[in-house]
Structures are given as C-alpha cells and as structure tokens.
KEFILO-310924 format. One line per field, with one value per residue (C-alpha): residue number from 1; y, z, x. Coordinates in nm, 4 decimals. Layout:
N
pos c(NUM / ...)
y c(Y / ...)
z c(Z / ...)
x c(X / ...)
END
This chain:
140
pos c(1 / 2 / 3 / 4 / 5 / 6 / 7 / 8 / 9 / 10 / 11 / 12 / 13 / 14 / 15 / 16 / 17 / 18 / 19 / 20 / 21 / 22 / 23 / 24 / 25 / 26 / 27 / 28 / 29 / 30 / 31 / 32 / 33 / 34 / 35 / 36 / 37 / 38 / 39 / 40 / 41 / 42 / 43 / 44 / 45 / 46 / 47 / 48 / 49 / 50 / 51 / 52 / 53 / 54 / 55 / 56 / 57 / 58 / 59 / 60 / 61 / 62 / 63 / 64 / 65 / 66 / 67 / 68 / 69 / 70 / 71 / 72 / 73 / 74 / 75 / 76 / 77 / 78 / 79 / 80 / 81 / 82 / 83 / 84 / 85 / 86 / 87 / 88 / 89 / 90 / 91 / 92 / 93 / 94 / 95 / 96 / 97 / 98 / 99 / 100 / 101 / 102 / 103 / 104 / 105 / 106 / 107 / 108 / 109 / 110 / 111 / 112 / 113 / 114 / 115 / 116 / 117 / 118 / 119 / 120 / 121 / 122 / 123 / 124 / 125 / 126 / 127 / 128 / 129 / 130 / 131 / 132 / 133 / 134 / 135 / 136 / 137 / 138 / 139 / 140)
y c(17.8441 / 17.8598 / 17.8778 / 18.1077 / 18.0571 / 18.2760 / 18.2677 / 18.1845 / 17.8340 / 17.7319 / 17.6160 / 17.4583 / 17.2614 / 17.1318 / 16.9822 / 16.7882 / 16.6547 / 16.6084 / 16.4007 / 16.1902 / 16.1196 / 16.0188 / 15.7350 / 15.6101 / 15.5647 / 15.3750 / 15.1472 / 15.0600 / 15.0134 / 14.7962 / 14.5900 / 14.5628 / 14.4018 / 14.1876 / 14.0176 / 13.9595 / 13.7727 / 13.5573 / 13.5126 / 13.4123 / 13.1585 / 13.0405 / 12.9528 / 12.7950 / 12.5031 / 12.4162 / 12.3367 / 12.5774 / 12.3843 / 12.4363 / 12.7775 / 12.8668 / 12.6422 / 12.7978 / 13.1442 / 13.1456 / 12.9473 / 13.2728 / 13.5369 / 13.7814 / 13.8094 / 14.0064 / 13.8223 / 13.8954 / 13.7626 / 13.4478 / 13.4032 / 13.4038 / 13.1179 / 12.9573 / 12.8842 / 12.8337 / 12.5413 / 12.4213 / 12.1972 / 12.0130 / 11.9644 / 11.7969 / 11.5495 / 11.6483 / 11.4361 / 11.2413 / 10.9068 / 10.5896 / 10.3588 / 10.3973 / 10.1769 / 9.9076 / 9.9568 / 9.6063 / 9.5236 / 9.1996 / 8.8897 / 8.9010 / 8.6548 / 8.2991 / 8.2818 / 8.0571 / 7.7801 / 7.7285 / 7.7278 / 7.4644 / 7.2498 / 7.2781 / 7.1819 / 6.8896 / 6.7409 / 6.7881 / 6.6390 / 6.3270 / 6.3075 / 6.3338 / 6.0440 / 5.8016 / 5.8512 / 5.8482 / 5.5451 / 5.8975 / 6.0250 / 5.7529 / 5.6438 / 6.0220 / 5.9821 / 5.6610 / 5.8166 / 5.8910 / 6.2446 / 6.4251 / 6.6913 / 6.9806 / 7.0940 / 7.4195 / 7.5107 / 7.4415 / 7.1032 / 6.8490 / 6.5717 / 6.2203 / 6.0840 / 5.7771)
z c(16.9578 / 16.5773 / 16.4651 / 16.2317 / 15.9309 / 15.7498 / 15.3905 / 15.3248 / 15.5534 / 15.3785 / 15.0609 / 15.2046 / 15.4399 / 15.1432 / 14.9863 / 15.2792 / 15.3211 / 14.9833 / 14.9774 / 15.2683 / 15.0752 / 14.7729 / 14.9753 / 15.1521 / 14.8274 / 14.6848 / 14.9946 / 14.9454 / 14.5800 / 14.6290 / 14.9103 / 14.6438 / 14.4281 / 14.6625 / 14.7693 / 14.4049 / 14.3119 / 14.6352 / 14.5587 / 14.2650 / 14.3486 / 14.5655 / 14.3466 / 14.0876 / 13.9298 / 14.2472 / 14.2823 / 14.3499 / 14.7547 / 14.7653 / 14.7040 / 14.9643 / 15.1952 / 15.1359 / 15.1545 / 15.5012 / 15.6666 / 15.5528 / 15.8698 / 15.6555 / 15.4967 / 15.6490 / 15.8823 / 15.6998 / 15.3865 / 15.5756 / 15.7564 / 15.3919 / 15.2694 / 15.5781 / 15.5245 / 15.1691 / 15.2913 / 15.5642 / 15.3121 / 15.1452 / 15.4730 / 15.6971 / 15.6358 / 15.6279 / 15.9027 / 15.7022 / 15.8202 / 15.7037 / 15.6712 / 15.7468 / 15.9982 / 15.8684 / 16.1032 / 16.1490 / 16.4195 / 16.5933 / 16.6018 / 16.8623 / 17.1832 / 17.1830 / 17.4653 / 17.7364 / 17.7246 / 17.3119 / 17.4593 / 17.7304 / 17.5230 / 17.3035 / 17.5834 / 17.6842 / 17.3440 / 17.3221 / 17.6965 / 17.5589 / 17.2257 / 17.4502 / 17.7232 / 17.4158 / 17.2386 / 17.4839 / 17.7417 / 17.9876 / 18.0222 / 18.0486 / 18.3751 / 18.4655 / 18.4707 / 18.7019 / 19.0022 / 19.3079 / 19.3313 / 19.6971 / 19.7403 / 19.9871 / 20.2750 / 20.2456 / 20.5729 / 20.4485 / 20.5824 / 20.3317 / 20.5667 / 20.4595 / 20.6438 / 20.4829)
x c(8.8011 / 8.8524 / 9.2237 / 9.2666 / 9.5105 / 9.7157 / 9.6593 / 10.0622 / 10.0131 / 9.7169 / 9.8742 / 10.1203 / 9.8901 / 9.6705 / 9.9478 / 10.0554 / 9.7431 / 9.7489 / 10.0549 / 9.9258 / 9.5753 / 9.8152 / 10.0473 / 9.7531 / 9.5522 / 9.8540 / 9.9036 / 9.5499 / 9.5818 / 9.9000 / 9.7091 / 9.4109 / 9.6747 / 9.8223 / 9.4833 / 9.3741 / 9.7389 / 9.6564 / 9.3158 / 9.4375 / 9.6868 / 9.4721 / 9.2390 / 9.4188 / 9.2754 / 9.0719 / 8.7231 / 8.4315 / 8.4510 / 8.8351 / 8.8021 / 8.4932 / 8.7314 / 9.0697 / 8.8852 / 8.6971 / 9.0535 / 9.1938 / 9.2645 / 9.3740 / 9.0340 / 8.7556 / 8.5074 / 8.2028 / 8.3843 / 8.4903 / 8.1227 / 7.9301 / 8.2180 / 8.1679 / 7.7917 / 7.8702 / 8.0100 / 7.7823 / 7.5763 / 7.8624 / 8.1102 / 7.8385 / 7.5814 / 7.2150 / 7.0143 / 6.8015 / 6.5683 / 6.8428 / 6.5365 / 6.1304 / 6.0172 / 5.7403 / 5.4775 / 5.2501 / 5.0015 / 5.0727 / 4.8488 / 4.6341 / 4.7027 / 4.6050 / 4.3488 / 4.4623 / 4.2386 / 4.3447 / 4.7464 / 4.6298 / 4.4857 / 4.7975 / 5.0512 / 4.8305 / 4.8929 / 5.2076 / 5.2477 / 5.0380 / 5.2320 / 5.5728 / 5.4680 / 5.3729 / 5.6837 / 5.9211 / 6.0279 / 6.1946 / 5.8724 / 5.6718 / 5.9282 / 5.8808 / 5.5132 / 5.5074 / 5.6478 / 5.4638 / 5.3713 / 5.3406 / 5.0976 / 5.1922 / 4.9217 / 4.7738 / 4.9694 / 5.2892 / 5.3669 / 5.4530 / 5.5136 / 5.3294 / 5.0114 / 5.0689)
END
C-alpha cells in the first residue's frame, strides 16, 4: 500500500533528509581527512617498502587496499628460490677389470714380502687348508 503524503509534510521531510545527507557527507569528509594526515605521517621520510609495509599492517585500512600492499611486498620480504650452485656433471672412469687389479695386488704383495723382515716371518708359517666338509682337523 502506497502512503500517501500531504503536501504540508513533504517539505518538511526533504529537509530532514536533507540534513541527514549533509552530516553524513561531512563525517565522511572528516574521515577522508583523517586517513590522509595518517597516511601521511605514516609515510614520512620512509622508504617506498616501509610504506607498502606500514600500510597492509594497517586494520583500519580496507582489505583490498591491504591485499594489493601485501603482494607489493611478496618479492622484497622473501627470498626467491633460486639454484645456490649448478652441479658439474662428469662421467666416472670406467672400472679396472679384475684381472689388471690382481695383478696389481700381487706386486704390491711381492714388493711388501721383499721389503719387510714382518712379512717375510708372516710368509714362512705353515698354512692349514680346511676340507670341503668343514673339518679342518690335520691328517698329518
């Protein structure tokens, strides 16, 4: 149902809402004000980083506001994963065959039994052979 005015209210209702437009323009004006003087402090002799900083750590600010300071940051607050070295890739040397390794340890075993007197008393003792069934006791 559509209320239906008098013609004598209606002025009087314009201005109210009048007055109220008026007051809440100037609160927004004065809060326009206040949030460039602390912008402004804020941002007084700091660096370009300080200020993106000191802006999203703000809860009075807007979250969108905050969010593009945020990531304004990103870059400069943490370390980009980069490689520290590159690895030097090299193929290895191929194997010794056995019988070249053999050969090796039999001169040094020659080289150590002429040179030393331990070895060479090493060398003279008996040596016992095991069985093939496990008993190692002596025929002899």
């Amino acid at each position: 149902m559509l209320k239906i005015m008098d013609v004598q209210s209606q002025p009087d209702d314009l201005k109210a809402y009048a007055d109220r437009l008026e007051v809440l323009c100037r609160a927004q004006a004065d809060e326009i004000t206040r949030l460039r003087a602390e912008l402004a402090r804020a941002t007084e002799g700091a660096t370009a980083l300080a200020t993106l900083q000191a802006l999203y750590r703000s809860p009075d600010l807007p979250q969108s506001l905050r969010a593009k300071c945020a990531i304004g940051c990103l870059v400069h607050e943490t370390p980009a994963l980069k490689p520290v070295q590159q690895l030097e890739l090299a193929a290895e040397p191929a194997p010794e065959p056995l019988s070249v390794i053999v050969e090796k340890q039999r001169a040094r075993m020659i080289q150590m039994h002429q040179e030393s007197p331990e070895f060479r008393r090493l060398a003279s003792r008996q040596v016992i052979e095991l069985k093939p069934n496990g008993d190692d006791s002596n025929d002899d």
